[in-house]
N, C-alpha and C positions, 0 to 999 in steps of 0.2 A: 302597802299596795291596796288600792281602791276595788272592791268586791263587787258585784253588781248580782244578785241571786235573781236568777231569773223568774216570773212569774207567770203565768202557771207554770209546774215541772213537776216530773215523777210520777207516781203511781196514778193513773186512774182507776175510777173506779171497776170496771172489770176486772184488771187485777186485783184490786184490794177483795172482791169477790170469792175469786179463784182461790186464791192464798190462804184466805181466812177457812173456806169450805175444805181445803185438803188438810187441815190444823184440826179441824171441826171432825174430821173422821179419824185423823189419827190418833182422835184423845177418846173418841167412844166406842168402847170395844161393840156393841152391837153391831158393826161393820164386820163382816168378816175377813179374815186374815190369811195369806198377807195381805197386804194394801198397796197397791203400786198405781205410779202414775203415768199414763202413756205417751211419751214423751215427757218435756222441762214442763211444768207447771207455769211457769212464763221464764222467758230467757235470761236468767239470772243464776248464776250459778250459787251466791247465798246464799237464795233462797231454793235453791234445789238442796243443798248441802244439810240448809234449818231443820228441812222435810226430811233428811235422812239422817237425823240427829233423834228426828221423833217419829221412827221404823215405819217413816214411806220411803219404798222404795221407786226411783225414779227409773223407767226402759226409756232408752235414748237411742235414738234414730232416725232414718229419713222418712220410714214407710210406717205409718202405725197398723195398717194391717199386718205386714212382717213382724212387729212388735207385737201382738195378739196373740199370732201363731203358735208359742211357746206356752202362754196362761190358761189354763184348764181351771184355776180356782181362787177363792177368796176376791177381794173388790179391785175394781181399776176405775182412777178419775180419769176423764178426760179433759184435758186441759182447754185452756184458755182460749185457743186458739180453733178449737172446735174440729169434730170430726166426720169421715166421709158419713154417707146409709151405710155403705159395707161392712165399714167398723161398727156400727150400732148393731147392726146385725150378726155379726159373727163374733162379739161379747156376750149378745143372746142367745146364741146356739151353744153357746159353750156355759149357760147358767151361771155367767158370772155377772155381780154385785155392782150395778154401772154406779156411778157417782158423778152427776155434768155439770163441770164448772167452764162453761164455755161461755162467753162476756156476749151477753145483750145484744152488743153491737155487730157481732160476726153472724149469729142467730140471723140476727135481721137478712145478713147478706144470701145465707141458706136458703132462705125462706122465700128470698126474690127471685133464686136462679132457678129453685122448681116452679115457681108461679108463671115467670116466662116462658121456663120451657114447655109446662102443659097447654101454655096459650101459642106451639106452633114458632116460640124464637130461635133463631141460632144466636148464639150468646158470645161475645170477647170477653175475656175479663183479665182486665191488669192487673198483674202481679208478680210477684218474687220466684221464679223456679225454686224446689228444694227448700221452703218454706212451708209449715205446717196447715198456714191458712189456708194458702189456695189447694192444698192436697183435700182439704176438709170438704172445700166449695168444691170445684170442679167432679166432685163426688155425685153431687145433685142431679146433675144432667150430664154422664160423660160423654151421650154422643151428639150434644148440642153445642158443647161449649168449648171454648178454644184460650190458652193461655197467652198472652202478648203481655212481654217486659219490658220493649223499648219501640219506638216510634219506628226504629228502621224494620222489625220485624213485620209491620203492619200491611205491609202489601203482601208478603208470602200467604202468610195467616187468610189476609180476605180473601186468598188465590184458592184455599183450602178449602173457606168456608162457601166460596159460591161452588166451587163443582159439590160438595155435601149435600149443600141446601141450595139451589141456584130460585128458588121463589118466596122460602122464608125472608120474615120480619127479624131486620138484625136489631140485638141488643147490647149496649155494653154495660159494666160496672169493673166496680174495683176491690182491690184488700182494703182493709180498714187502716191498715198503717203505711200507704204510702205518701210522698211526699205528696200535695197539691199540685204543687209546682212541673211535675214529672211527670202525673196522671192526666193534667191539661195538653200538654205536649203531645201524648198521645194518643189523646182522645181529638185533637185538630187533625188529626193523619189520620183516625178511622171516620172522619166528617166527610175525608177526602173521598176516601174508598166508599163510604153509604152516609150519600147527604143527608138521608131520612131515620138514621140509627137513633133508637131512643136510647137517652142516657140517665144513668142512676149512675150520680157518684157517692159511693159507700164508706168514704177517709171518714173516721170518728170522729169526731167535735175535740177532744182530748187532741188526738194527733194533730190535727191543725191549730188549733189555739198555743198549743204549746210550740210549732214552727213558725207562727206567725211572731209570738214572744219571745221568741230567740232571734231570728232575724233584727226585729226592735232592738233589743240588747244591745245583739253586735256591731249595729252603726256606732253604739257608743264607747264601744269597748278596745281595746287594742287584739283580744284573745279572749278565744272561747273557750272553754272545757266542758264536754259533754259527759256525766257519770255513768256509767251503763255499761253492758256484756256485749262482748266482741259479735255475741249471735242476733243482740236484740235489732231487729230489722228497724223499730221505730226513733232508737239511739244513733243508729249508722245514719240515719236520715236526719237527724238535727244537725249533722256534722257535713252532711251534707249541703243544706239548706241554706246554710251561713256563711261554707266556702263560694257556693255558687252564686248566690244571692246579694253578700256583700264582699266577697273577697279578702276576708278577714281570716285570718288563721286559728283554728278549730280542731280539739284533737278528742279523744274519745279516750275514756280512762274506766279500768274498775273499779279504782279506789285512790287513795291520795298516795298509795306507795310509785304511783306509776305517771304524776308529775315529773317531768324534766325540768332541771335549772336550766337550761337551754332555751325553751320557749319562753321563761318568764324573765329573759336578760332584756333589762332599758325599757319594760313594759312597766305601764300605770294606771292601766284599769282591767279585770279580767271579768268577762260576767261565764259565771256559770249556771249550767241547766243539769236536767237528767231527765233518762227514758222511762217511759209509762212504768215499766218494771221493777225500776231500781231505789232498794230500801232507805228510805229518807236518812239514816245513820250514815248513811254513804256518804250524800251532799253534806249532809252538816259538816264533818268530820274535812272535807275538800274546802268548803268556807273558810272553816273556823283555821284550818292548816294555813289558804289564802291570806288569812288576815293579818296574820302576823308576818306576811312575808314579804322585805324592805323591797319597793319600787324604786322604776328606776336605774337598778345597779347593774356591775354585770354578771356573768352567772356563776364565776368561781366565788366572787364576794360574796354573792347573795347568799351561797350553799352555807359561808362560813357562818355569815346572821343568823339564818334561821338555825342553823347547828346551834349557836349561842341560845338562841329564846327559846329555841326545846330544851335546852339543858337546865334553865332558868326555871321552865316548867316543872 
């Protein structure tokens, strides 16, 4: 079978950040003890696992102030994905050990949504409900700023936002991991609602290079395979990107145990990608599985081959 590894894919560098920083405290004991991280250190279960192989322990949930509430002591990182004021402040009240491994590129988006809001905006911002990001953001200016996940939501939302603010300057922006593709859509439906909305769009350079490079890919490919965690928001959206975009069939995997003989029956080229988070062992291991595996065939034959050339191995 014909491989096609996609180019760019996997980790960026905020992850690689993150990652290295929460290794970085659990080897120097001058950190105080325990060490927990609030929320996934990035949505990889791996590397959650790595970390609590080397006594970080990882609180997992939706709300990281609720996750807080229980820590009285020793450090907590904050992960990747970044955190509200509330949370920075009520790890300070409690004298505990902060550690911020929050990626550059979210920083950035914190950073715009107070600078607006002090400058008198009511603020949209696209993104993910029940996602860590925008819990982070929307923290900035709660009673400025308004969450919209899909283009039909957008007339409600400005329905909201004019009786709040009916002579404020609107603004929008976005999560750093959605699609392009998505965030256009419905940012043409908030043009509708306020022709004069200024726009800051916040998608990472990472996340789009690499949806732009998959898309590529897939014209050439008969099937995708995207490597990545069922949570990773920026993994769901490669898989997205390439169903929508090229109509090519795309599935989303955590490892090469979770390849079906079924998709790869009478197929002859597969390119694969992976999510900003997902540990490079992953893809190689889904490649190098790929390459050996006879194109072409159909899937009870195929299972038998590749049965044979692992056993050869």
């Amino acid at each position: 079978m014909r491989v096609m590894p996609v180019v760019p894919r996997g980790y960026c560098y905020g992850v690689v950040d993150a990652i290295g920083l929460a290794k970085k405290v659990a080897a120097d004991p001058r950190y105080p003890r325990p060490v927990r991280v609030l929320g996934q250190i990035v949505h990889n279960r791996h590397i959650v696992e790595e970390l609590s192989r080397l006594g970080v322990e990882t609180l997992d949930g939706a709300n990281r102030l609720q996750l807080l509430a229980d820590v009285h002591d020793g450090t907590v990182i904050f992960t990747a994905h970044g955190v509200s004021p509330q949370v920075r402040e009520a790890a300070k009240e409690r004298g505990l050990t902060v550690v911020d491994a929050t990626c550059p590129d979210v920083e950035k988006t914190h950073a715009l949504v107070r600078k607006l809001g002090a400058e008198g905006f009511a603020i949209l911002y696209i993104g993910k409900r029940g996602h860590p990001e925008p819990e982070g953001v929307l923290g900035e200016a709660p009673d400025r700023i308004y969450l919209v996940e899909s283009a039909a939501e957008v007339g409600e939302v400005a329905a909201r936002l004019r009786a709040d603010w009916p002579t404020a300057p609107v603004a929008v922006t976005t999560q750093t991991t959605l699609s392009r593709w998505d965030t256009e859509t419905i940012i043409s439906a908030i043009r509708e609602q306020f022709p004069d909305v200024d726009v800051y769009n916040e998608i990472c350079l990472a996340t789009q290079t690499r949806q732009e490079a998959v898309v590529v890919a897939a014209a050439e490919a008969d099937i995708v395979l995207v490597v990545g965690d069922a949570r990773s928001n920026n993994s769901n959206r490669l898989v997205q990107v390439v169903r929508e975009k090229t109509g090519k069939s795309a599935y989303l995997i955590d490892n090469v145990q979770e390849i079906q003989a079924e998709w790869l029956a009478g197929k002859q080229t597969v390119a694969v990608t992976a999510g900003s988070s997902t540990p490079s062992q992953l893809t190689r291991q889904v490649i190098q599985w790929l390459e050996h595996y006879p194109a072409g065939v159909g899937a009870n034959h195929a299972v038998r081959q590749q049965d044979a050339a692992d056993d050869r191995r």
